[in-house]
SERO-4910 file (N, C-alpha, C, O; in steps of 0.05 Angstrom, whole numbers):
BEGIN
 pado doro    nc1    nc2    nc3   cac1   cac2   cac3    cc1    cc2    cc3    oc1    oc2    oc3
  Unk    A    401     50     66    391     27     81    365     18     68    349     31     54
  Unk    A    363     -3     74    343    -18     54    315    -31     77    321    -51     90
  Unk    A    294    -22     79    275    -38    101    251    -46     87    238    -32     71
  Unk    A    247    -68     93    227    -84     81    211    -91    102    220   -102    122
  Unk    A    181    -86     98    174    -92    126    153   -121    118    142   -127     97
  Unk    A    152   -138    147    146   -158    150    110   -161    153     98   -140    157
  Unk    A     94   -185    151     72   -192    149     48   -160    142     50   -146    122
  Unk    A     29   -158    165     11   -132    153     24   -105    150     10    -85    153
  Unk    A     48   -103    146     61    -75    164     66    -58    139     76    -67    118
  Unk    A     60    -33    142     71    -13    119     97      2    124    104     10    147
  Unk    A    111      6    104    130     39    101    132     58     94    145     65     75
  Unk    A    116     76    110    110    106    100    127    125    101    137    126    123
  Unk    A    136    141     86    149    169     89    123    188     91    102    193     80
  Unk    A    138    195    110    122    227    117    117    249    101    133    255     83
  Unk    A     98    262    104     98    286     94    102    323    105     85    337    115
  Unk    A    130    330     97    128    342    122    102    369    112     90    375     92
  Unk    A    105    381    150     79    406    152     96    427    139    118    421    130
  Unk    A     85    451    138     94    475    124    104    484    147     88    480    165
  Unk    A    133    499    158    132    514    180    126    548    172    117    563    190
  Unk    A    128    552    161    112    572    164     80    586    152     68    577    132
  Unk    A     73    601    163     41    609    147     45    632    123     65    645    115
  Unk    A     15    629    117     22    649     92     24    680     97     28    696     79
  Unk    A     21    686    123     31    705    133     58    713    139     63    736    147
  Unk    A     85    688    134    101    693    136    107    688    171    130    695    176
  Unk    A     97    682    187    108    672    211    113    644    218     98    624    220
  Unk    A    139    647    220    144    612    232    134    601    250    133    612    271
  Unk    A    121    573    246    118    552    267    136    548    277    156    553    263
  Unk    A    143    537    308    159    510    311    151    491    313    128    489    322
  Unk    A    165    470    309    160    438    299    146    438    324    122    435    318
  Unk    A    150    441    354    131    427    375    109    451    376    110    461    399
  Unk    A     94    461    365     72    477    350     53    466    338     28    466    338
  Unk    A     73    453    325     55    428    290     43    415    305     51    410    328
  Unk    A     15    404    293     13    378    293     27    358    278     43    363    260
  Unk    A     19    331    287     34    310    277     19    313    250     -1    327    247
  Unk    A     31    296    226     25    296    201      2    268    199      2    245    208
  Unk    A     -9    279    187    -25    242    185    -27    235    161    -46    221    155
  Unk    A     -5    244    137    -13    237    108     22    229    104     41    239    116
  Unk    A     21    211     84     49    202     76     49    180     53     26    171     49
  Unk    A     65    173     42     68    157     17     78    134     27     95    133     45
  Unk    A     68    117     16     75     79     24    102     88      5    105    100    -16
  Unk    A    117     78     23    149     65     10    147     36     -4    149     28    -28
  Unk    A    141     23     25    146    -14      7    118    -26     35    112    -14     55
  Unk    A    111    -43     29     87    -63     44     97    -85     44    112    -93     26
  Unk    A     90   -102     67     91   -119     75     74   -140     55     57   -128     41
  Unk    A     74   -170     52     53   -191     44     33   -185     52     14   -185     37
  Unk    A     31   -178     82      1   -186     88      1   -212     97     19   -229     93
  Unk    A    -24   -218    113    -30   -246    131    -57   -256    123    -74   -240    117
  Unk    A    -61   -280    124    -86   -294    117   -107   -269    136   -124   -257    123
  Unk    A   -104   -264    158   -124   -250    167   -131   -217    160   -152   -206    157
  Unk    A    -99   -207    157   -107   -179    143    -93   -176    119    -68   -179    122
  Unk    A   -100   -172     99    -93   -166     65    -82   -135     62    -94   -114     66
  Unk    A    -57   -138     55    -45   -117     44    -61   -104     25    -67   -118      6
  Unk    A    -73    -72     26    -84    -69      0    -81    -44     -5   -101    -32    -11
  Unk    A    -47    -26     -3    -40     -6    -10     -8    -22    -26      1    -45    -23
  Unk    A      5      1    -42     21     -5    -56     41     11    -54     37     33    -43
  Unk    A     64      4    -65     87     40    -66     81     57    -86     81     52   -110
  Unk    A     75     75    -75     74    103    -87     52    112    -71     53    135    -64
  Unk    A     28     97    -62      5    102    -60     -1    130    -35     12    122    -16
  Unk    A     -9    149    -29    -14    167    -17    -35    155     14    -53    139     10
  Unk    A    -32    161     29    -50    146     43    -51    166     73    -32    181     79
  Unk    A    -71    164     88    -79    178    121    -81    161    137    -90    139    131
  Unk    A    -75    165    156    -58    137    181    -79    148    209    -89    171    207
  Unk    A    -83    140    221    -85    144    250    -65    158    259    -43    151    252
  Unk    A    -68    184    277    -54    208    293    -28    188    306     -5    190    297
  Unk    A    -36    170    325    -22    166    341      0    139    341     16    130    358
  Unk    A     -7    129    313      2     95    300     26     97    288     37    115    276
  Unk    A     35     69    295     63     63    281     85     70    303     82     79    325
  Unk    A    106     63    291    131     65    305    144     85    288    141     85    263
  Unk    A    162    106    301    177    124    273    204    112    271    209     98    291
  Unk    A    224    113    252    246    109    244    248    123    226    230    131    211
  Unk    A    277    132    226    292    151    208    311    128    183    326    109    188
  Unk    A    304    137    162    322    125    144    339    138    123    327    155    110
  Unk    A    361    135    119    368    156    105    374    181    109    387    195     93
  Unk    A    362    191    138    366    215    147    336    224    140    331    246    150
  Unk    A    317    211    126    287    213    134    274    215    150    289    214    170
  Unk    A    248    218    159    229    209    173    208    183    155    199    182    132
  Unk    A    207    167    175    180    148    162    174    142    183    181    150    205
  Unk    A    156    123    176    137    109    197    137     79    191    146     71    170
  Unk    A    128     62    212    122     35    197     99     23    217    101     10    238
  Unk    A     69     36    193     49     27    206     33      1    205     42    -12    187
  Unk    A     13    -10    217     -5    -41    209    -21    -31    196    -29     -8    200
  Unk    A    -30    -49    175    -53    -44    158    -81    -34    163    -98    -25    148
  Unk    A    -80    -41    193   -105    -30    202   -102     -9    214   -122     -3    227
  Unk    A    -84      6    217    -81     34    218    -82     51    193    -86     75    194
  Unk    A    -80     42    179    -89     71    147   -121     66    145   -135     46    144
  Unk    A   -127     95    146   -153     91    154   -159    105    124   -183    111    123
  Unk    A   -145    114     96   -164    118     73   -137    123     51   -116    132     61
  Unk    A   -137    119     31   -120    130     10   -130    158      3   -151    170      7
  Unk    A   -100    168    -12   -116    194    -30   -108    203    -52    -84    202    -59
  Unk    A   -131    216    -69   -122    204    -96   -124    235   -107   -118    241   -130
***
């Protein structure tokens, strides 16, 4: 499936957490925290008022609680507003 997202909006895939430690004990997923780091898929144009200014491939940290999730592919992503990525990382 193919999603392209519209005006400020990004497409992130997630990054998943490790479930287990280096001790060898498993997490479970409602344990984890949520992830707050993920790779732009595809970006939106952007709007005269907010400017797209991440790219695909780019690595990026979102706000905890932002975006809408959708599964693609049998993925996890996200599809957050531009003013929710609060830094790239390089």
């Amino acid at each position: 499936m193919k999603v392209k997202p519209l005006a400020d909006r990004v497409l992130v895939k997630l990054e998943k957490n490790e479930a287990k430690t280096a001790g060898g004990i498993i997490i479970p997923d409602t344990a984890q925290e949520k992830t707050q780091q993920g790779t732009v898929v595809e970006a939106g144009p952007g709007t005269e008022k907010e400017k797209v200014t991440v790219k695909s491939g780019d690595r990026v940290m979102y706000d905890k609680y932002a975006g809408a999730q959708v599964k693609i592919d049998g993925i996890e992503h996200l599809i957050l507003k531009m003013q929710d990525i609060i830094a790239t990382i390089e």
